[in-house]
N, C-alpha and C positions, 0 to 999 in steps of 0.2 A: 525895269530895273535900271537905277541910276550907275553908269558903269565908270564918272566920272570921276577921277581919284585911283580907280584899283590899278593897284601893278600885278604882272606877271607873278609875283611872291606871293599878293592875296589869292589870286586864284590859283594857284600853287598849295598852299594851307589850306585852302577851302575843299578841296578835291582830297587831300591828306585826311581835314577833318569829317568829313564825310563819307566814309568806307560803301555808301547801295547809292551814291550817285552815277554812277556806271551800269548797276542794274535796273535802276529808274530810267537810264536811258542806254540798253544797249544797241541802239540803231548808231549812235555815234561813235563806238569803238570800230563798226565795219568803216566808218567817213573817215577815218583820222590816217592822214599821208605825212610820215614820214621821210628826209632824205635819207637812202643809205648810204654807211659808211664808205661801203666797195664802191660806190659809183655818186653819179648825180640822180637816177630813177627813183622815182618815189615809190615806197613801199609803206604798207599795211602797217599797222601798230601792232599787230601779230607775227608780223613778219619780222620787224625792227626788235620784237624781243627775242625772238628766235635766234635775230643775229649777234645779239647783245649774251643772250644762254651760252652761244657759241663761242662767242670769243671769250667770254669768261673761264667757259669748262677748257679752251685751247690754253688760257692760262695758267691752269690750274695745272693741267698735264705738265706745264714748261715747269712747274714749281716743284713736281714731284720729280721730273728726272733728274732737276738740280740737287732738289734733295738727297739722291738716291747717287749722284754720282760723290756728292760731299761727303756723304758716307761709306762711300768705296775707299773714298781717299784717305779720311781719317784711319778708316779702319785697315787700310794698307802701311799707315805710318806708324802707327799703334805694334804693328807686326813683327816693322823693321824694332824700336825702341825693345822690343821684346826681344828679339835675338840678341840686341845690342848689350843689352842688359842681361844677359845668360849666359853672355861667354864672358865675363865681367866675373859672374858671381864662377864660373867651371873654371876661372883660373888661379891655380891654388899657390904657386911663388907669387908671393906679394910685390916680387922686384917686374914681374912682365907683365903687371896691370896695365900700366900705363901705354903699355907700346901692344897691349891688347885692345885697350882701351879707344885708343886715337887709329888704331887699324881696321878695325870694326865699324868702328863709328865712318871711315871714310868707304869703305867695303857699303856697309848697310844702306848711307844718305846719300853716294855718291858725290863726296866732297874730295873737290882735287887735292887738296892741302892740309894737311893739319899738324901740329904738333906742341908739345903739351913740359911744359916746368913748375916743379915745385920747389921751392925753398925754406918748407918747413917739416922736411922727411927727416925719418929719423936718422943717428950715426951712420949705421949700421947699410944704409942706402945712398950713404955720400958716394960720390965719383962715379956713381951711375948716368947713362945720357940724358933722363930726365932733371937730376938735378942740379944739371952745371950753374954755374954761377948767372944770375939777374940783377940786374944791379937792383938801389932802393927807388930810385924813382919810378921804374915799372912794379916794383911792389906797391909802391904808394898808390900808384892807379890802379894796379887791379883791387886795393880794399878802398879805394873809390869809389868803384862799379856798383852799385847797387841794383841795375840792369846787368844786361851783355851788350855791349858794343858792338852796334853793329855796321858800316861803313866804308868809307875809303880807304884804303893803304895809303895814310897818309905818312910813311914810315916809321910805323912802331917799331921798337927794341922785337916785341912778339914776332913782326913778319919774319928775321934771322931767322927764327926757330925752325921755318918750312926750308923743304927741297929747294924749292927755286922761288925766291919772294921776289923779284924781278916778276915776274908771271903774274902776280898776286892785284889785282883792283880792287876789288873789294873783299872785308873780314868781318869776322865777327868775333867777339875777346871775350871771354866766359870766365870768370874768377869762380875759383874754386874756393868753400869756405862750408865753417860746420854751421853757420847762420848770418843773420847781418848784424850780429851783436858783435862779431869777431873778425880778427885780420882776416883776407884771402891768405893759404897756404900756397895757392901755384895759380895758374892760369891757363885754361884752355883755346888754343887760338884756331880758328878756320878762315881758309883763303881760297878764292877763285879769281879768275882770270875772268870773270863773267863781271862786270859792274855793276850787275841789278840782283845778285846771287845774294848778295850780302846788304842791303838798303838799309838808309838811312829811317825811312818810314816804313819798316816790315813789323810784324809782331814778334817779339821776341819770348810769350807765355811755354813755346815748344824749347826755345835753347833753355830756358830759365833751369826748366824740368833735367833737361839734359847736365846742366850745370850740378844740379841736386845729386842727381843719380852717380855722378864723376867723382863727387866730392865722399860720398858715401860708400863708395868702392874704393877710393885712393885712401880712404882713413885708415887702412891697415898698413901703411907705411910711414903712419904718423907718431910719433912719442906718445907715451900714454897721457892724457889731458890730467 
């Protein structure tokens, strides 16, 4: 046989295209040495798949606890959102949603900071602490947002709204709205003292939701549409 020309590849295909060359010749599967991975010693071609089953199936396990912890987690957040959202719906003055709302929410997520304005509640709710005056240019960003803002304290008008916004490096600014077809009516603002609590490249699909849910429970302090 002229071997002059073939590469590693042709006889690579050729051993693929041929499925009983192996049983045609199994005295060569006991000759074929191996280095293994663990060491320099040469091992069997039985051996090297054994080690190869091995660390696959050791993958596999790593894949499942992953899996199995991502779903502890999920399904722990899920839990919290669900209480968050039931003392939401059990509270029946439409005026202590909001300071229900923003006290839960920091209770439930363990957020240092939060605090929460609207400016399109009805009469009837004016002079309340949620609606003091904002001025238009933080109206105007928050029916900017079409996300939530999530970031540095770079000094927003919203950090005033916390305890202590000295404390505060990174937030996240939630506009509250009955869709993105329409102004925000208020804005929900979170702060930590942590710089990576609140990032510039975090996902925000979880506030978005939070965002929805705030907006749908504050609608009863709204003018009729």
């Amino acid at each position: 046989m002229n071997l002059q020309g073939i590469t590693e590849t042709d006889i690579a295909n050729y051993l693929v295209n041929t499925p009983g060359f192996f049983e045609r010749h199994a005295e060569l599967l006991a000759s074929i040495q191996l280095t293994s991975p663990h060491g320099q010693r040469a091992v069997s071609l039985q051996e090297r798949q054994m080690e190869m089953l091995r660390d696959k199936h050791k993958g596999l396990e790593l894949r499942i606890v992953e899996m199995i912890r991502y779903g502890q987690e999920n399904l722990a957040i899920a839990d919290r959102l669900h209480r968050w959202t039931r003392q939401i719906l059990l509270t029946q003055n439409p005026s202590d949603v909001p300071e229900v709302l923003v006290s839960e929410l920091q209770h439930q997520f363990m957020i240092p900071q939060a605090g929460i304005r609207l400016w399109g509640a009805a009469e009837m709710f004016q002079g309340q602490p949620f609606s003091r005056d904002v001025s238009v240019d933080a109206q105007s960003f928050a029916t900017s947002l079409t996300q939530p803002y999530c970031g540095i304290n770079s000094g927003f008008e919203a950090s005033s709204w916390l305890d202590d916004p000295s404390t505060v490096t990174s937030m996240a600014l939630i506009p509250l709205r009955h869709d993105l077809a329409t102004p925000a009516f208020g804005l929900l603002v979170l702060g930590s003292p942590d710089p990576t609590r609140f990032s510039a490249d975090m996902g925000t699909d979880f506030l978005v939701r939070i965002g929805d849910l705030a907006s749908a429970g504050l609608s009863r302090l709204l003018p009729p549409r």
